[in-house]
C-alpha positions in Angstrom: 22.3 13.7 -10.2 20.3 11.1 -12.0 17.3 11.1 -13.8 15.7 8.8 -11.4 17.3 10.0 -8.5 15.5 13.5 -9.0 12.4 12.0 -10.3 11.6 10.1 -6.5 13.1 13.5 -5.3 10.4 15.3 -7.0 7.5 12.8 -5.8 8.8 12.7 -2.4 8.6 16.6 -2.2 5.3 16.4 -4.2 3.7 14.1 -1.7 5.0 16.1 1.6 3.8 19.3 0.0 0.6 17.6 -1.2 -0.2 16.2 2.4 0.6 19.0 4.5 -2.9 21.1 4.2 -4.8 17.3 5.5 -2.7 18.1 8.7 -2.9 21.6 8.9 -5.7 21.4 10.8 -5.4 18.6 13.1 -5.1 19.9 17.0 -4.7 16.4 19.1 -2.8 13.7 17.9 -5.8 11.6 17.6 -6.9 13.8 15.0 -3.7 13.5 13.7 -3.5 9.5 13.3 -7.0 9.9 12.0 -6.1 12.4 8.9 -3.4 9.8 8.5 -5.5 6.9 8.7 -8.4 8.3 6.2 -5.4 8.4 3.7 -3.8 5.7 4.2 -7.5 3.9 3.9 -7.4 5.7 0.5 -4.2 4.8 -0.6 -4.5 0.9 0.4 -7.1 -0.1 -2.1 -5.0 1.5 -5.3 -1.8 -0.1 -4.1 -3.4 -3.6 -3.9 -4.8 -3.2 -7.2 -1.6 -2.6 -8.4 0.3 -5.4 -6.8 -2.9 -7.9 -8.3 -2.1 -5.9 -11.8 2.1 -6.4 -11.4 1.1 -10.0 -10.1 -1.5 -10.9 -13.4 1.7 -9.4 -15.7 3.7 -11.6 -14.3 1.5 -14.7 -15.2 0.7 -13.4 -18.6 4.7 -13.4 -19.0 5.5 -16.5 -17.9 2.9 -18.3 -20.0 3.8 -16.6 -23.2 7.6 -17.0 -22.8 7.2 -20.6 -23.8 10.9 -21.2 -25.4 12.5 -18.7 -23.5 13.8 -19.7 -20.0 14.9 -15.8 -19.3 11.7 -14.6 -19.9 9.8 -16.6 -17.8 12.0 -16.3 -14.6 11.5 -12.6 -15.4 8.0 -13.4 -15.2 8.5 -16.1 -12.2 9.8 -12.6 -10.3 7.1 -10.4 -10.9 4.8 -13.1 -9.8 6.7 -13.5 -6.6 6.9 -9.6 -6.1 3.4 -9.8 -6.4 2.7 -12.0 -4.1 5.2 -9.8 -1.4 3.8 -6.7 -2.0 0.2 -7.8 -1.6 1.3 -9.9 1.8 3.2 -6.5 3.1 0.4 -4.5 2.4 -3.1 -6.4 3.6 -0.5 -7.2 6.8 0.5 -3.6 7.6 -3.5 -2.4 6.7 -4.2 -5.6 9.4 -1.9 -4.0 11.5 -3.1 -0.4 11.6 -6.3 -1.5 12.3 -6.0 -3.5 15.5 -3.7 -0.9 16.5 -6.2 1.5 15.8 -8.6 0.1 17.9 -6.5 -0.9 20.6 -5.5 2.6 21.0 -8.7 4.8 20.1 -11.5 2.1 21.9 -12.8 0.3 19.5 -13.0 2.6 16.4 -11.5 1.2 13.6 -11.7 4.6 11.5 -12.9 3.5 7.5 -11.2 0.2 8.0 -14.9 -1.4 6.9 -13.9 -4.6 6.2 -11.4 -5.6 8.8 -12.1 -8.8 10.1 -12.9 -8.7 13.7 -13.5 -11.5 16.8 -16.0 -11.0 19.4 -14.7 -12.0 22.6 
């Protein structure tokens, strides 16, 4: 097996293990979306922080590759992965939050600065 292979094993098993005890005690499944929801609402910020830092290494590379045309579509694609990953992610936190309050009346569970409509 590969190095790599064994390494996203190992953080896969890490992170069930790690996350069974938040849902140990959850009785309903509202409780159950909720213990998700409080991590995910954890998780989110650190994720876009890293997409901004993967996005800001992608500039720095493409303006210090002056000469070097490899270099700076390498740094062309990290901007552009960039900009993906921090679409994907503010969409799908969107997303969980208007589903959230669809489904569980109005509450949008730690999600403090969704952006809401009065109607």
């Amino acid at each position: 097996m590969k190095t790599s292979t064994k390494i996203k094993t190992f953080l896969f098993t890490l992170a069930t293990f790690a996350s069974l005890p938040v849902f140990a005690y959850a009785v309903t499944f509202e409780d159950i979306v909720n213990r998700f929801l409080e991590l995910l609402s954890l998780l989110v910020p650190v994720l876009i922080s890293l997409a901004v830092i993967g996005f800001l290494y992608g500039v720095v590379r493409y303006l210090f590759s002056a000469g070097k045309p490899e270099a700076r579509m390498e740094g062309a694609q990290y901007m552009l992965y960039g900009i993906i990953a921090l679409f994907v992610m503010i969409s799908v936190w969107g997303l969980v939050a208007i589903l959230q309050a669809t489904i569980f009346d109005g509450d949008t569970g730690g999600f403090e600065g969704v952006p809401q409509i009065d109607i």
